[in-house]
VOLUMLUM-6990 format. One line per 3 residues: number of its first residue (from 0); their letters; for each residue x, y, z of C-alpha. Coordinates in pm, 1 decimal, padded with zeros to 6 digits, always signed. Each point is the difference from the previous one (the first is absolute). Example, Ala and Ser with C-alpha at 12.3 -4.5 7.8 and 13.67 -1.06 7.14 Angstrom:
BEGIN
0	AS	+01230.0/-00450.0/+00780.0; +00137.0/+00344.0/-00066.0
This chain:
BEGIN
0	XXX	+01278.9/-01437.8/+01488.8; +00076.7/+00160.2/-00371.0; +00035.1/-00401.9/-00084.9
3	XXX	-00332.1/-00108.5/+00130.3; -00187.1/+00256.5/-00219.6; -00185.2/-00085.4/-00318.2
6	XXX	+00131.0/+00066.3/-00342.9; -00249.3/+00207.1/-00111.2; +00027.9/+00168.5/+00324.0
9	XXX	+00375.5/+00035.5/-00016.0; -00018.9/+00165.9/-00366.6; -00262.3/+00285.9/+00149.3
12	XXX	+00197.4/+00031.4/+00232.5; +00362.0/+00050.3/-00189.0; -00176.4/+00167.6/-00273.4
15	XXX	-00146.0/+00248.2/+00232.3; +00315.6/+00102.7/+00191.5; +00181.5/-00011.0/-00358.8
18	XXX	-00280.2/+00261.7/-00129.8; +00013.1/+00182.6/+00291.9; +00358.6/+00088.9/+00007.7
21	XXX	+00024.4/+00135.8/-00337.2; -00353.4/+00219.9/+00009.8; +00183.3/+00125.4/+00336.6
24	XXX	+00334.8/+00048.0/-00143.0; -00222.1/+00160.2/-00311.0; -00151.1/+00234.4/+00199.6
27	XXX	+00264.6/+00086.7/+00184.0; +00204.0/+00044.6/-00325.7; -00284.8/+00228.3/-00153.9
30	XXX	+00059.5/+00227.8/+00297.6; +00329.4/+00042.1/-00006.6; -00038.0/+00114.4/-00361.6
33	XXX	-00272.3/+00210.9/+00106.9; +00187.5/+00147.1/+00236.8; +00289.1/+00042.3/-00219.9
36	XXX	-00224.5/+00161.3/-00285.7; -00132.7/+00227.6/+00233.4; +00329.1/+00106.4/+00121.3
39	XXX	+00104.2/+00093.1/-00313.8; -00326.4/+00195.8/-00110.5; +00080.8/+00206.9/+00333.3
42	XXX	+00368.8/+00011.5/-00057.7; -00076.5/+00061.3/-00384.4; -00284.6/+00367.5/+00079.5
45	XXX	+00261.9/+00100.1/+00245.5; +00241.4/+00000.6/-00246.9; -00247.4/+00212.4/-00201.2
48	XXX	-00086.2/+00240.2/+00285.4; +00339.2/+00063.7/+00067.8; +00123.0/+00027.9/-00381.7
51	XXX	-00283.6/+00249.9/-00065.9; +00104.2/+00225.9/+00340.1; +00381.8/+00015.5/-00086.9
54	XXX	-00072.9/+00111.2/-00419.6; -00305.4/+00224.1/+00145.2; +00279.5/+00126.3/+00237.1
57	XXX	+00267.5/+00032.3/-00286.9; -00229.8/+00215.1/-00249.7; -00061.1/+00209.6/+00226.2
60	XXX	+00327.7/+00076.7/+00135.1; +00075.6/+00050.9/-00381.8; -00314.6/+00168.1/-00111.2
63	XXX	-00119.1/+00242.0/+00255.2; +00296.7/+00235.6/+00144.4; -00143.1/+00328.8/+00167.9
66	XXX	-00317.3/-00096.2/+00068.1; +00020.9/-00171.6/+00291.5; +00109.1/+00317.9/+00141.0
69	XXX	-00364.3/+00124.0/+00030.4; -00173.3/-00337.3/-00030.7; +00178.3/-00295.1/+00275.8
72	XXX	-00247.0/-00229.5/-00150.7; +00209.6/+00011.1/-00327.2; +00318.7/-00092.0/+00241.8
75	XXX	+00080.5/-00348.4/-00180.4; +00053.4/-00188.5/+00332.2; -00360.5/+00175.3/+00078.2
78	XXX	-00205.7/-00096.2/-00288.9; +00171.3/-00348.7/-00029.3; -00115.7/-00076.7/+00334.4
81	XXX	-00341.1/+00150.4/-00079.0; -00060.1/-00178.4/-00275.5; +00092.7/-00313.2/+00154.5
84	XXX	-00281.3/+00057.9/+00232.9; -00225.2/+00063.5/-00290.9; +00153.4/-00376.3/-00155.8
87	XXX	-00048.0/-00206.6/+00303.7; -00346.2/+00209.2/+00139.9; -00204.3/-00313.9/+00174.6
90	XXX	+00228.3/-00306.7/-00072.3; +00213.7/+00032.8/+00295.5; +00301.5/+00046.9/-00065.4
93	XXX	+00235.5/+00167.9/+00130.3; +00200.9/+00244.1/-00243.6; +00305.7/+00271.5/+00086.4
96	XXX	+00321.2/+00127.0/-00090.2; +00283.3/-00058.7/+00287.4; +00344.9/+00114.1/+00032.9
99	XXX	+00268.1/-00031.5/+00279.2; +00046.4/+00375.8/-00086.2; -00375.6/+00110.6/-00039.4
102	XXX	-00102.0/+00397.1/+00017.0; -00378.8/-00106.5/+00094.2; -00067.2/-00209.8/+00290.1
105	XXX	-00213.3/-00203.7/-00115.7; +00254.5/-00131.2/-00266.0; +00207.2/-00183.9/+00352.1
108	XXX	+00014.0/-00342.0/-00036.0; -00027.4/-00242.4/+00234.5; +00211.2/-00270.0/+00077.0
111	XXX	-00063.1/-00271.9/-00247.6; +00013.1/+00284.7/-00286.5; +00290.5/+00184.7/+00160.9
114	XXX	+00209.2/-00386.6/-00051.5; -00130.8/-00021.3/-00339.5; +00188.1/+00344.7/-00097.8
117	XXX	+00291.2/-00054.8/+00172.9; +00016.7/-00316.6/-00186.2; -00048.7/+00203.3/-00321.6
120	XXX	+00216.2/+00221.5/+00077.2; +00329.3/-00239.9/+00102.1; -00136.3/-00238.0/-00266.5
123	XXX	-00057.1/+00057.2/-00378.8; -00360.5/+00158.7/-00027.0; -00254.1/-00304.6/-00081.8
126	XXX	-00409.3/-00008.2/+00123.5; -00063.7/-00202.5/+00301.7; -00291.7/-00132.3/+00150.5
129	XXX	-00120.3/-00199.1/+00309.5; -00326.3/-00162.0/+00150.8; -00035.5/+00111.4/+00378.7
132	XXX	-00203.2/-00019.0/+00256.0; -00088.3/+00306.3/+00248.3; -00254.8/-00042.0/+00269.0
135	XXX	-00109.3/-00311.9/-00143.8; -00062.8/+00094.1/-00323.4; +00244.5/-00067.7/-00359.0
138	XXX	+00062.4/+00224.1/-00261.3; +00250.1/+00036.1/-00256.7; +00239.2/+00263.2/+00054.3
141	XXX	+00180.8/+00069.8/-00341.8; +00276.3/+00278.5/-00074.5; +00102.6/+00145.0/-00325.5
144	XXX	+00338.4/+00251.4/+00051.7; -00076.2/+00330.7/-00172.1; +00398.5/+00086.0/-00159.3
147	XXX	+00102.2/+00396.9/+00043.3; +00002.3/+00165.4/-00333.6; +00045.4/+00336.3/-00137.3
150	XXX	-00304.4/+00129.5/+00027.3; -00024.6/-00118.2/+00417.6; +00355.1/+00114.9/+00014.2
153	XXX	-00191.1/+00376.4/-00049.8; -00141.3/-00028.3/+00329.6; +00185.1/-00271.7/+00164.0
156	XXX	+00376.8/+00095.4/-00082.5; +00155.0/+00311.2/+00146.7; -00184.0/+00287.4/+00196.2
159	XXX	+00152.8/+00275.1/-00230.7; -00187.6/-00155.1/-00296.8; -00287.6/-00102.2/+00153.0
162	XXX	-00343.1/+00204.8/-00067.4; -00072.3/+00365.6/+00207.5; -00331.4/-00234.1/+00177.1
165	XXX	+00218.3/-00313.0/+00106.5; +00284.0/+00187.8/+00109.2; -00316.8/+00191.4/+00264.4
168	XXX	-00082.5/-00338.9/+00093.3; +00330.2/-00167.2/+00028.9; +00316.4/+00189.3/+00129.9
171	XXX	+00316.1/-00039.0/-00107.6; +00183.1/-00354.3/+00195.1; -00341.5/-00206.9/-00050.3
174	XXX	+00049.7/-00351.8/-00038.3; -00201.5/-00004.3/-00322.6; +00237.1/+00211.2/-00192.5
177	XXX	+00343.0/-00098.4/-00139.1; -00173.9/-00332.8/-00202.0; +00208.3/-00057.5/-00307.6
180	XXX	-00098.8/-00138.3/-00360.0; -00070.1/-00396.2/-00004.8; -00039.1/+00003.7/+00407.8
183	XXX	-00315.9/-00193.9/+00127.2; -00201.1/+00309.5/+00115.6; -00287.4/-00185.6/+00108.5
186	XXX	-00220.8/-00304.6/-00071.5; -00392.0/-00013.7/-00040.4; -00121.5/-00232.9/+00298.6
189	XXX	-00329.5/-00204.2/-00080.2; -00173.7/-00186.8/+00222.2; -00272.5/-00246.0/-00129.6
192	XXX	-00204.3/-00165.7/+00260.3; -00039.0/-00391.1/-00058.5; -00267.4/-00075.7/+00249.5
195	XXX	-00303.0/-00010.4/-00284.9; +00234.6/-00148.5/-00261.4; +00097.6/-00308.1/+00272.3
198	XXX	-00366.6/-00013.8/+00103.9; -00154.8/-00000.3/-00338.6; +00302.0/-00339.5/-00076.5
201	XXX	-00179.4/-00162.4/+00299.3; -00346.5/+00066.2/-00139.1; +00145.8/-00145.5/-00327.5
204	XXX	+00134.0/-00275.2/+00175.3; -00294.6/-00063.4/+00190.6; -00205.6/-00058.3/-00297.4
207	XXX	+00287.1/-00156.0/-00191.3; -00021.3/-00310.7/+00283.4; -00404.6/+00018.4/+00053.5
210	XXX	-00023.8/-00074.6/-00419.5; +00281.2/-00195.8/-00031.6; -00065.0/-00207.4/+00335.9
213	XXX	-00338.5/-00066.8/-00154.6; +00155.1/-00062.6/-00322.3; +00282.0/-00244.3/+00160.1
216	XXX	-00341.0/-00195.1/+00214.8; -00186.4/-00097.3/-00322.6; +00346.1/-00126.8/-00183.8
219	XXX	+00061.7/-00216.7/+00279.4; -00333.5/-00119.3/+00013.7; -00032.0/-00055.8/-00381.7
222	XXX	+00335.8/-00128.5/-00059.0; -00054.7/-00236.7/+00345.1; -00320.1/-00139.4/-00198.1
225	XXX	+00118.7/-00027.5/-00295.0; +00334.1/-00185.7/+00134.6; -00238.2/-00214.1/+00223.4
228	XXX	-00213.0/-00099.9/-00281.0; +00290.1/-00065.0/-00282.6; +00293.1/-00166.2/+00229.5
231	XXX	-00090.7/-00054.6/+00398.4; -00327.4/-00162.2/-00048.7; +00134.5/-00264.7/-00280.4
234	XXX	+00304.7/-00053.2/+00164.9; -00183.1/-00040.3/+00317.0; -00216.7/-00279.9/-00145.3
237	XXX	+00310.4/-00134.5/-00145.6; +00096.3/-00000.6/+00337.0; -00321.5/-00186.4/+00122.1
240	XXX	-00032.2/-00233.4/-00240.7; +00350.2/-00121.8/+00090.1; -00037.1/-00011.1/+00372.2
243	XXX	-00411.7/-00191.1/-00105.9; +00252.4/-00283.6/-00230.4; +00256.3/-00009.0/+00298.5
246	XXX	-00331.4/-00141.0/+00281.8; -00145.5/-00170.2/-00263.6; +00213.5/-00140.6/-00245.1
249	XXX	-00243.2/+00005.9/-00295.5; +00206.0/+00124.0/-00345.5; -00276.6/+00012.1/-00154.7
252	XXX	-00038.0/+00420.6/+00078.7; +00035.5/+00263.5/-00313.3; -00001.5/+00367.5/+00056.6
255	XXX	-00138.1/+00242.1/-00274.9; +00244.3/+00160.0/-00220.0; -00120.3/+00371.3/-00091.2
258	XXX	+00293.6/+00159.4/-00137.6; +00366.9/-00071.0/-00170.6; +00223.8/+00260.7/+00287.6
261	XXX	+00157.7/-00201.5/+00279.5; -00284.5/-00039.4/+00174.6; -00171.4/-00186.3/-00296.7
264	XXX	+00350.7/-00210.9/+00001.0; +00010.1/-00099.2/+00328.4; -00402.7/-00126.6/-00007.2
267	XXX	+00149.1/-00214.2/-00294.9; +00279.8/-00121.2/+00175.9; -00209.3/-00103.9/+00279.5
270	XXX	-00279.0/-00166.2/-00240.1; +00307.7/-00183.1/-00207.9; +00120.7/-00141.5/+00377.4
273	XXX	-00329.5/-00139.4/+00129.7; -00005.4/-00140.6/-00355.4; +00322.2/-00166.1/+00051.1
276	XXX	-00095.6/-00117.3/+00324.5; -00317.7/-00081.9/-00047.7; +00160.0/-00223.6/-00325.9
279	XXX	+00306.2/-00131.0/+00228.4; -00291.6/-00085.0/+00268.6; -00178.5/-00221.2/-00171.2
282	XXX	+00311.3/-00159.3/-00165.6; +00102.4/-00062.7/+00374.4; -00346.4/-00123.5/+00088.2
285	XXX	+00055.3/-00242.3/-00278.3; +00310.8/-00125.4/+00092.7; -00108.1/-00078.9/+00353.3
288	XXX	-00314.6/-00172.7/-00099.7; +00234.0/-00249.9/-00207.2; +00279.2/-00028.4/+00301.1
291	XXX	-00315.3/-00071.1/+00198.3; -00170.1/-00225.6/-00272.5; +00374.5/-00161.7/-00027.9
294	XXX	+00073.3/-00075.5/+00337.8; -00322.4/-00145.9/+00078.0; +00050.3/-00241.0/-00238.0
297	XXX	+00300.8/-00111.2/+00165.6; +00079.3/-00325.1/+00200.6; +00230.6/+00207.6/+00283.4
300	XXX	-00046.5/+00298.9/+00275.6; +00080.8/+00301.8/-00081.7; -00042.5/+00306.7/+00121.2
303	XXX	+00084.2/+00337.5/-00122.9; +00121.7/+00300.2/+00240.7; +00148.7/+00329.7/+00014.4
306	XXX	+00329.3/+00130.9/+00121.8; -00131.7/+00068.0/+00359.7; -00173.5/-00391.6/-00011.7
309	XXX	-00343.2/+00091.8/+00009.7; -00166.3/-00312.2/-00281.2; -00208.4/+00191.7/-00290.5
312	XXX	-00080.2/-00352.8/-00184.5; -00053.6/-00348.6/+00057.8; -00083.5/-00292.0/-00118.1
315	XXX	-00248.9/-00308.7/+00082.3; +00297.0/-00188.9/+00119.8; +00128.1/+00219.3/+00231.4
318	XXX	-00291.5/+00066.0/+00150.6; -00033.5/-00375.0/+00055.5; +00354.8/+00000.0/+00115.8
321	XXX	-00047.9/+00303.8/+00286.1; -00355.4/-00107.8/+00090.3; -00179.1/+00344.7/-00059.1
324	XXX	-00162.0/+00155.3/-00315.7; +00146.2/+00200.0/-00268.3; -00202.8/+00319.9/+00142.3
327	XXX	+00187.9/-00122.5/+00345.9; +00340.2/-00039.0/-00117.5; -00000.5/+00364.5/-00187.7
330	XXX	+00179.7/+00257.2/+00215.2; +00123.9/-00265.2/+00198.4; +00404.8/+00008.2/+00015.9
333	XXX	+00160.6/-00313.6/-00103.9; +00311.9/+00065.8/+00214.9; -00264.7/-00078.4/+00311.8
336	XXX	-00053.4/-00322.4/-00196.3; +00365.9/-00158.2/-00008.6; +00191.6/-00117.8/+00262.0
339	XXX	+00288.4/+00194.7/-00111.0; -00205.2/+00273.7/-00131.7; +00296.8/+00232.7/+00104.4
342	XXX	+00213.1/-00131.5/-00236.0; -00207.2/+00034.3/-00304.3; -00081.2/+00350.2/+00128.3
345	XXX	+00376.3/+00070.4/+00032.5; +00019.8/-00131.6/-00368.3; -00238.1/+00225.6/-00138.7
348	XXX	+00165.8/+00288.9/+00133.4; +00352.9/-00115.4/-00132.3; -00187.0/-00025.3/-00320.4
351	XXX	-00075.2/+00385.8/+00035.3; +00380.2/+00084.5/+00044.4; +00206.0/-00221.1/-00156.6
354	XXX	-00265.2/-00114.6/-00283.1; +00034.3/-00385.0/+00062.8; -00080.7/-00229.4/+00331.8
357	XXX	+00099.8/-00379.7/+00050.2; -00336.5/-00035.7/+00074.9; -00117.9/+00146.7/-00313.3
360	XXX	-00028.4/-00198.5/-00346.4; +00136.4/-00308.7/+00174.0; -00160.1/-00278.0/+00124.9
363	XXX	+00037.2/-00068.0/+00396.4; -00163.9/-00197.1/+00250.7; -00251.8/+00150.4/+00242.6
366	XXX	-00222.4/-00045.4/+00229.6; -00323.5/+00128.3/+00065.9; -00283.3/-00025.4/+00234.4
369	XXX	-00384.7/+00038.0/-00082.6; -00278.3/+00210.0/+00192.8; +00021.8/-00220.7/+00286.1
372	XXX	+00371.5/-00026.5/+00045.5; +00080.9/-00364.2/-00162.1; +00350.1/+00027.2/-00208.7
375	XXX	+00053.8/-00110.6/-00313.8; +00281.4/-00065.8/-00190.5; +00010.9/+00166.9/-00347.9
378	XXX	+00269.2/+00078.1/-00287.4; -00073.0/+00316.2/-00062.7; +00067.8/+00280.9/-00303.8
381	XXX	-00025.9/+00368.3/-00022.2; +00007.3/+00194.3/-00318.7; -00042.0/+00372.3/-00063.9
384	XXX	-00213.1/+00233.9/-00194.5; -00087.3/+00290.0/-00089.2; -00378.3/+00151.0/+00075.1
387	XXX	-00043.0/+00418.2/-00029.8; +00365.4/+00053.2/+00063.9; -00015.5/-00247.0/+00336.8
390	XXX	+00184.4/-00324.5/+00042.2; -00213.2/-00317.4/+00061.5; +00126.2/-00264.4/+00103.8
393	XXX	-00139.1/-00392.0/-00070.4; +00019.9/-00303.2/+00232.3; -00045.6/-00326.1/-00146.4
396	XXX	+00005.2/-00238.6/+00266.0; +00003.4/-00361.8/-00058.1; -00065.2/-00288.7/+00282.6
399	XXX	+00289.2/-00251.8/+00108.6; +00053.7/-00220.7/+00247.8; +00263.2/+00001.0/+00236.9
């Protein structure tokens, strides 16, 4: 079906699909980097978040010493959380220090961060992060480890050197005592919720393919008319000019030349062959005006045919020899006019494969019988010649008696 199409409509149509594929595999390129560009902005401000917590965290474990005795909001693992809150207030995410050995409760992680520490703490201490989805809904969980030093090591190492107010809290044989220097304590889990960030990509990508599509619609329709007005269109009258000179066989067609591309130099290639055949034509016209002039003139039958015997000239002789006129004789077969039109048939196509024929360039006797069937006896030669790349072959027939 592809084969029965047009030209014109088989370059939309390849040019289409062709454009087609690369916007889509555009587009879909353009999201992926959209995606991963967002995924590092989110991966990138939880960095931040949790950066800021853990050096909020160490200053204070450094800076303030008995004041968290009458103020728990100065606690460090208090105020860092606190002022994580006060970071992330409206944006969604979800910000808190976790520990497999916490003190508050709300510092238990659950099972994705509880892996993530164990894997910190078997495995040397490096951030970690993951895109998950919960209840239908992706976010980016990221972990940075928080690393016991000396200052955590006041309230985190042994009970006998912790502080009067944690030992209260936290009797000796708690799990959250007995950390030592360089020990992942901790880690500061952030949660940033990609919903938005994914939705706001489509949007993108939404109007990416409504401006683009639209874009992509008037290229193919400019570049179709300007392709169909600068190469279909003259090579589809080169086309139809050809196919006009193949019914009617008149050279005398020229196309005209706008331009020097290929285009230009196939319109002058065409206008250079009609000249040429218009010029070869008229030589051949010429030629078989004087074979027709010549063999009028002469004083025996002959009779010119092609390779399958149908006669294509004749003279005033032969007519009078066959009884009909030369319109008559003209597609008439001379094989049907012979007695042993067979053999000379035969002849002729020996003449085709082995380039010579008894028959052929000799002169034999013959016989042959006029329009009503009366025989004649006739010595008869055959030449050959050329005409437009076709043998023709010439009879001239001379009258004997028995």
């Amino acid at each position: 079906m592809f084969s029965r199409l047009s030209v014109t409509t088989k370059f939309n149509l390849i040019s289409s699909l062709l454009l087609m594929a690369l916007f889509v595999a555009m587009a879909y390129g353009s999201y992926r980097r959209e995606q991963t560009l967002i995924l590092k902005s989110a991966i990138d401000h939880a960095r931040s978040i949790a950066h800021q917590i853990i050096e909020t965290r160490d200053y204070l474990s450094r800076s303030v010493t008995r004041e968290p005795e009458q103020n728990e909001n100065l606690i460090p693992q208090v105020a860092a959380s606190r002022i994580a809150q006060q970071l992330t207030r409206g944006s969604g995410y979800y910000v808190r220090q976790i520990s497999l050995r916490y003190r508050n409760p709300d510092n238990r992680p659950d099972s994705f961060e509880a892996a993530q520490l164990t894997h910190f703490r078997d495995a040397t201490a490096v951030e970690t992060w993951q895109v998950t989805q919960e209840k239908g809904r992706k976010s980016l969980r990221y972990l940075l480890p928080m690393m016991a030093d000396t200052s955590c090591l006041t309230c985190h190492g042994s009970f006998e050197t912790a502080p009067r107010f944690v030992q209260e809290r936290f009797p000796v044989g708690h799990f959250s005592y007995g950390y030592k220097l360089g020990e992942v304590i901790g880690a500061i889990s952030v949660s940033v919720p990609m919903e938005n960030l994914y939705r706001q990509i489509g949007a993108n990508l939404k109007g990416d393919i409504l401006s683009g599509g639209f874009v992509l619609l008037v290229f193919i329709a400019v570049s179709g008319w300007l392709i169909r007005r600068s190469i279909l269109i003259p090579v589809k009258t080169v086309a139809a000019s050809i196919a006009e000179v193949s019914r009617s066989g008149n050279f005398s067609e020229r196309l005209e030349k706008k331009g020097q591309d290929e285009i230009g130099e196939l319109i002058g290639s065409f206008n250079e062959l009609m000249a040429e055949l218009d010029r070869r034509t008229v030589q051949r016209v010429e030629s078989e005006d004087r074979y027709r002039n010549f063999i009028e003139i002469a004083q025996s039958p002959i009779v010119t045919f092609m390779a399958d015997g149908k006669i294509v000239i004749s003279n005033k002789k032969a007519e009078n020899l066959f009884g009909l006129t030369k319109q008559e004789l003209l597609g008439q077969s001379i094989f049907e006019f012979m007695e042993k039109g067979d053999e000379l048939q035969s002849a002729v196509t020996a003449y085709f494969s082995a380039g010579s024929s008894e028959l052929i360039g000799t002169t034999t006797r013959q016989k042959v019988r006029d329009v009503c069937g009366r025989l004649f006896n006739v010595e008869m030669v055959i030449s050959v010649s050329q005409s437009d790349q076709n043998p023709m072959f010439s009879a001239i027939l001379r009258a004997v008696e028995k």
